[in-house]
VOGU-3710 file (C-alpha; in Angstrom, 3 decimals, decimal comma):
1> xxxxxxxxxx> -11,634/-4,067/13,309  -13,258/-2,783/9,833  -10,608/-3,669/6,865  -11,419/-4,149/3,377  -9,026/-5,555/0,409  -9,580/-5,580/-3,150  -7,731/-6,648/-6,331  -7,863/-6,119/-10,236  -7,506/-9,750/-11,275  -3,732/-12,052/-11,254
11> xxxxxxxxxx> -2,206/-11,225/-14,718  -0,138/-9,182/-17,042  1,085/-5,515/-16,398  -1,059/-3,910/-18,804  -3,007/0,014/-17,937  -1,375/-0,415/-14,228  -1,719/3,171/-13,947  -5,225/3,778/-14,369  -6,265/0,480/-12,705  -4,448/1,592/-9,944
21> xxxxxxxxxx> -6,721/4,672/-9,545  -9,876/2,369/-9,788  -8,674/0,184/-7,284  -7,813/2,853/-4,598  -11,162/4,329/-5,222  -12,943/1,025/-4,561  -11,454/0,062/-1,423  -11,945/3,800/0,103  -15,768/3,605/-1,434  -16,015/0,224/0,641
31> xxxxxxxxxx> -13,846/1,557/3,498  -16,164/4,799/4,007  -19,414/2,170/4,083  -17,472/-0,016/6,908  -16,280/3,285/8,628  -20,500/4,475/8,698  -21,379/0,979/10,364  -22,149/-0,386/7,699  -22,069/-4,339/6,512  -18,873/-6,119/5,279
41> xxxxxxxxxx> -21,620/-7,462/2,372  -22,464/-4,044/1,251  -18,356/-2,895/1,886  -17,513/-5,502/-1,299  -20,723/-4,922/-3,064  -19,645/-1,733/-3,713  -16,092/-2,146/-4,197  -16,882/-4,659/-6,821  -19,230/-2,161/-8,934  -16,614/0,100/-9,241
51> xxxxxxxxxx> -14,248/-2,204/-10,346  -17,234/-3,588/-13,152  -18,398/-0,194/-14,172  -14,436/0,617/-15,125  -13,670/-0,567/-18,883  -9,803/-1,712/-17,095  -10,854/-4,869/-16,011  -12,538/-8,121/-16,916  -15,773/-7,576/-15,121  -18,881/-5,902/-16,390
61> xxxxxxxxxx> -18,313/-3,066/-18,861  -15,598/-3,983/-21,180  -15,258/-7,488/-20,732  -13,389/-10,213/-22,590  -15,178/-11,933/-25,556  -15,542/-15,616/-25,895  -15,018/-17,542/-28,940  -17,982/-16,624/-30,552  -17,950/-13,354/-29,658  -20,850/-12,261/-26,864
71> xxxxxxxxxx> -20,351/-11,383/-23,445  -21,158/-14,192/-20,397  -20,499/-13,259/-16,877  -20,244/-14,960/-13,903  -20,246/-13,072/-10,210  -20,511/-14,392/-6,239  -20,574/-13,233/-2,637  -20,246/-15,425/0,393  -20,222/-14,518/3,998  -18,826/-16,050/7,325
81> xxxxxxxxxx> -21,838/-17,644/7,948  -22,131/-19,471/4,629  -25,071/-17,698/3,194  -23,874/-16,767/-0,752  -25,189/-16,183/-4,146  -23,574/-16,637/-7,567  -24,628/-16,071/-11,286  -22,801/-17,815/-14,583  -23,184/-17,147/-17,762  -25,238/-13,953/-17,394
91> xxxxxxxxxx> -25,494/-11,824/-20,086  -27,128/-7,924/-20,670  -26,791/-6,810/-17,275  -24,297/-3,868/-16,040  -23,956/-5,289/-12,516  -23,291/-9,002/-12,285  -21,923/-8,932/-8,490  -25,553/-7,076/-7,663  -28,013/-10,215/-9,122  -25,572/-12,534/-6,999
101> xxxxxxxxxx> -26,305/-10,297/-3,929  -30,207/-10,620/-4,937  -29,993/-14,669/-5,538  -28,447/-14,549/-1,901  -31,518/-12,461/-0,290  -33,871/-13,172/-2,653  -34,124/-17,089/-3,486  -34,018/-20,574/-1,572  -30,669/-21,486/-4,379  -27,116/-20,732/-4,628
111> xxxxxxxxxx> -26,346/-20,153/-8,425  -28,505/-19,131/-11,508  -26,898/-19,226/-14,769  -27,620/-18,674/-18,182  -31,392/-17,223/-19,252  -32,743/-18,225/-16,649  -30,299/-15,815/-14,228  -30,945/-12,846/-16,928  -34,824/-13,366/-16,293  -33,980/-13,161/-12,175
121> xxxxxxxxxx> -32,363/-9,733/-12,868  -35,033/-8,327/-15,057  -37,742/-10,026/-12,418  -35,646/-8,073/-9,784  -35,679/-4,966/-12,025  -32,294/-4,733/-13,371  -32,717/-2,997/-16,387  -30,580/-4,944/-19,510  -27,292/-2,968/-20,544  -24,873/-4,216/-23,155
131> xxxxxxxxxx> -21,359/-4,046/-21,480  -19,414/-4,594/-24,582  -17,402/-2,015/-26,112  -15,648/-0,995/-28,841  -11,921/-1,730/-27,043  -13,366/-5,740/-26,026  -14,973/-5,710/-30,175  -11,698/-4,484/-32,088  -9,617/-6,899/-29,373  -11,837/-10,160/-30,689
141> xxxxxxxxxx> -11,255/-9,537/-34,330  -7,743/-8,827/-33,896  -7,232/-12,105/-32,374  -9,760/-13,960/-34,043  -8,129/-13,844/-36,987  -4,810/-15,180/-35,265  -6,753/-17,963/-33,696  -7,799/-18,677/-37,801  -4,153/-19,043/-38,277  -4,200/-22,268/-35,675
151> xxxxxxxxxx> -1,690/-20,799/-33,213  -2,355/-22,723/-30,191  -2,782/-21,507/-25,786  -1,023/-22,242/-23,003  -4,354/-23,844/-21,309  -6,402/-24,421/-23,523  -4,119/-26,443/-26,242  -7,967/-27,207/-28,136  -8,416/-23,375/-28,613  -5,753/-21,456/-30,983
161> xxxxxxxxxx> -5,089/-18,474/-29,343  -1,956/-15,719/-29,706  -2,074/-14,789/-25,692  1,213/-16,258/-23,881  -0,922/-15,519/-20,840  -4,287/-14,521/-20,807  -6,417/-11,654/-19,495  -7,284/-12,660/-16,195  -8,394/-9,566/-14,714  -11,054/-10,904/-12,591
171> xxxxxxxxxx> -11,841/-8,421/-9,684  -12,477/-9,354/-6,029  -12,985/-7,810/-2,773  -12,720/-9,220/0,875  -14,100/-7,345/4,028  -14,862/-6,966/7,729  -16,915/-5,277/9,356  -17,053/-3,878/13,190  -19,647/-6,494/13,769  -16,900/-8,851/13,056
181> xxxxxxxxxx> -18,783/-10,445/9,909  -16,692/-11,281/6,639  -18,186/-11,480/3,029  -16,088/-11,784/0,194  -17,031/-11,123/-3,448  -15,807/-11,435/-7,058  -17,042/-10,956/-10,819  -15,703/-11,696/-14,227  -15,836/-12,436/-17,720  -13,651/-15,650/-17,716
191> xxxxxxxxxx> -10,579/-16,663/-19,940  -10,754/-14,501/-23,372  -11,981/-16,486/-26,505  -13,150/-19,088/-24,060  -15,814/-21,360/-25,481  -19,613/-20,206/-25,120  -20,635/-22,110/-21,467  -17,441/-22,017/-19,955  -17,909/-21,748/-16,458  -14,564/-20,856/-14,780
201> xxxxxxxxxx> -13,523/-20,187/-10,201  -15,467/-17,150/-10,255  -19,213/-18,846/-9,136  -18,075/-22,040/-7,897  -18,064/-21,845/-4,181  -14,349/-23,408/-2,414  -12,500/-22,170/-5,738  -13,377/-18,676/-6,718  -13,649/-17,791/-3,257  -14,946/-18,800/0,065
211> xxxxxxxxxx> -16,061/-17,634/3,879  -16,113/-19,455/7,553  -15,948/-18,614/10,938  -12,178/-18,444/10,278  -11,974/-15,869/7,187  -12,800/-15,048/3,943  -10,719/-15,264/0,674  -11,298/-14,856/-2,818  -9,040/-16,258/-5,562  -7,893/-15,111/-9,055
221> xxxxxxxxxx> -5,973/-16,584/-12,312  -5,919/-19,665/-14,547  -9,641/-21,069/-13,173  -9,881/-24,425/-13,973  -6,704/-25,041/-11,769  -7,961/-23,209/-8,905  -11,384/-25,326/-9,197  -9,123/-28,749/-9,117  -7,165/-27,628/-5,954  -10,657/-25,771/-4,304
231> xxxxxxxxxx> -7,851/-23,439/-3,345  -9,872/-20,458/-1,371  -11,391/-23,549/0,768  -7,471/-24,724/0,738  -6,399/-21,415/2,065  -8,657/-21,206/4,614  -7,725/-24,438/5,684  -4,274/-22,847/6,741  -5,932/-19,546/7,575  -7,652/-21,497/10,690
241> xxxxxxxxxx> -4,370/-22,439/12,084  -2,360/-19,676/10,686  -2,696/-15,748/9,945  -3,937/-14,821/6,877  -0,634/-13,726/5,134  0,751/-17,127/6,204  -2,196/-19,074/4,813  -2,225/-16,959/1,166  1,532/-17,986/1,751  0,984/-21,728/2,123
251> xxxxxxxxxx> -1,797/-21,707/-0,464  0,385/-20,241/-3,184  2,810/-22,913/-2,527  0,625/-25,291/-3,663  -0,529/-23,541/-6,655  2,525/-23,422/-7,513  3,748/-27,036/-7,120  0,261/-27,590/-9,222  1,243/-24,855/-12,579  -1,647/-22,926/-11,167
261> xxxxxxxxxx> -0,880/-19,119/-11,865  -3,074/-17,414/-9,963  -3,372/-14,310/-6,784  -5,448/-14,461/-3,764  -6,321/-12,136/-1,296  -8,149/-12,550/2,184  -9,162/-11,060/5,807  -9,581/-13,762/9,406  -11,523/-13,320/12,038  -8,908/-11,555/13,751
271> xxxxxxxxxx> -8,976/-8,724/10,997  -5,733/-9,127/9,689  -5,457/-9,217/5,589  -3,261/-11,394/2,958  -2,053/-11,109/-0,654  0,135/-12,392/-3,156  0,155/-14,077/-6,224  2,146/-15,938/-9,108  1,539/-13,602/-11,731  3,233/-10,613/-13,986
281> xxxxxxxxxx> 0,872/-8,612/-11,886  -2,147/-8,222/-8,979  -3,056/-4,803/-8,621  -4,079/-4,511/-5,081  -5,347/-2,320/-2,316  -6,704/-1,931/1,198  -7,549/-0,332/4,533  -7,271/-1,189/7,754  -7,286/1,416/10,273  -8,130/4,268/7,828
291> xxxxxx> -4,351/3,395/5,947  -4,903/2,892/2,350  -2,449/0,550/0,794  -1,423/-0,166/-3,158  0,467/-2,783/-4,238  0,358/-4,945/-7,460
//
């Protein structure tokens, strides 16, 4: 029954090669923890902190800027039985997805955000860390000084920006385990040169992602549309009457009726798994009876 999914965030086809070796390597890292008997939560735990501690996508380390140029994160986990954690907004920590997991165990609430999610983490004794590097710095200037130029977005027609589409490499991971328990997980960085506060899918519990008795699925893309349509609630919606392929299938339909561009990817109770997406790209892999899988 144990199968695990991850993906590298719905957008362009940029580094595919080396976030294809990151991927692989955090769905056998969460595999191998299913395969010892261990919990779907710490299966996508783990996937997800290899997919942050790699510079290649929008999550931890090397994260996308916003407009004024720091660093706020956002990360959740949910499971089948509707416990789940989130931060937004966090800032000088390496491990986003890990303080979610801790305001899960660790507190009566749901999300923290802001200061008051960075105190959490040190109270829990994450130590602080500065993910931004010297690839996310030189990207911000570069494109800063477009955005000075008042050439205007795609979604955001308030915010000049250069990007046709944007970076929207948020990662995600979906499991189950032998108990037959689900979690599914996700962290990011949000939109690039979003404003400072944004708060995008990623912690917002229906959109970003989402887990019942019937599955678990986590969404990726344009986030403000997949908050309007609550589309990992919406998929699991079909999920309970269909498979999971067939409700990612039904769910992209009406992204795409909507002008949401976006990838999901989930796991029923039956322990079949879904993908797809309406992107350039959605680098993508799993396991399910010991087969690893790559697709983007």
């Amino acid at each position: 029954m144990e199968a695990i999914i991850v993906h590298g965030g719905a957008g362009i086809k940029r580094n595919l090669t080396k976030r294809k070796y990151v991927i692989l390597r955090a769905a056998k890292e969460g595999y191998r923890i299913l395969q010892k008997g261990g919990t779907a939560v710490d299966a996508v735990i783990q996937a997800i902190i290899v997919l942050e501690d790699s510079p290649y996508f929008n999550a931890g380390t090397g994260s996308n800027l916003n407009l004024e140029g720091e660093l706020e994160m956002d990360a959740s986990i949910m499971t089948n039985d509707l416990r789940c954690g989130a931060v937004a907004g966090i800032q000088n920590v390496k491990n986003p997805i890990v303080v979610a997991k801790l305001v899960m165990k660790k507190t009566d609430h749901v999300i923290l955000s802001g200061s008051g999610a960075e105190r959490f983490a040190r109270a829990m004794g994450i130590e602080w860390y500065n993910p931004i590097t010297e690839r996310s710095k030189k990207q911000y200037s570069v494109l800063m000084k477009k955005v000075k130029d008042g050439i205007g977005t795609r979604y955001f027609p308030h915010l000049p920006d250069i990007l046709r589409y944007y970076s929207m490499d948020t990662v995600g991971a979906v499991a189950i385990d032998r108990q037959e328990n689900m979690a599914t997980a996700n962290s990011t960085a949000g939109i690039l040169l979003k404003m400072p506060g944004r708060i995008g899918d990623t912690p917002v519990f229906g959109a970003g992602l989402y887990a019942n008795r019937y599955g678990a699925v986590c969404a990726t893309g344009y986030g403000e549309g997949i908050i309007r349509l609550c589309l990992s609630r919406e998929t699991l919606s079909f999920i309970k009457r269909k498979s999971a392929q067939e409700g990612v299938n039904r769910a992209l339909k009406l992204a795409k009726e909507n002008n949401v561009r976006c990838g999901l990817i989930a796991i029923d109770r039956r322990g079949n798994i879904g993908w797809g997406h309406i992107a350039d790209a959605m680098p993508c892999a799993w396991m399910v009876n010991g087969r690893l899988d790559y697709s983007y």
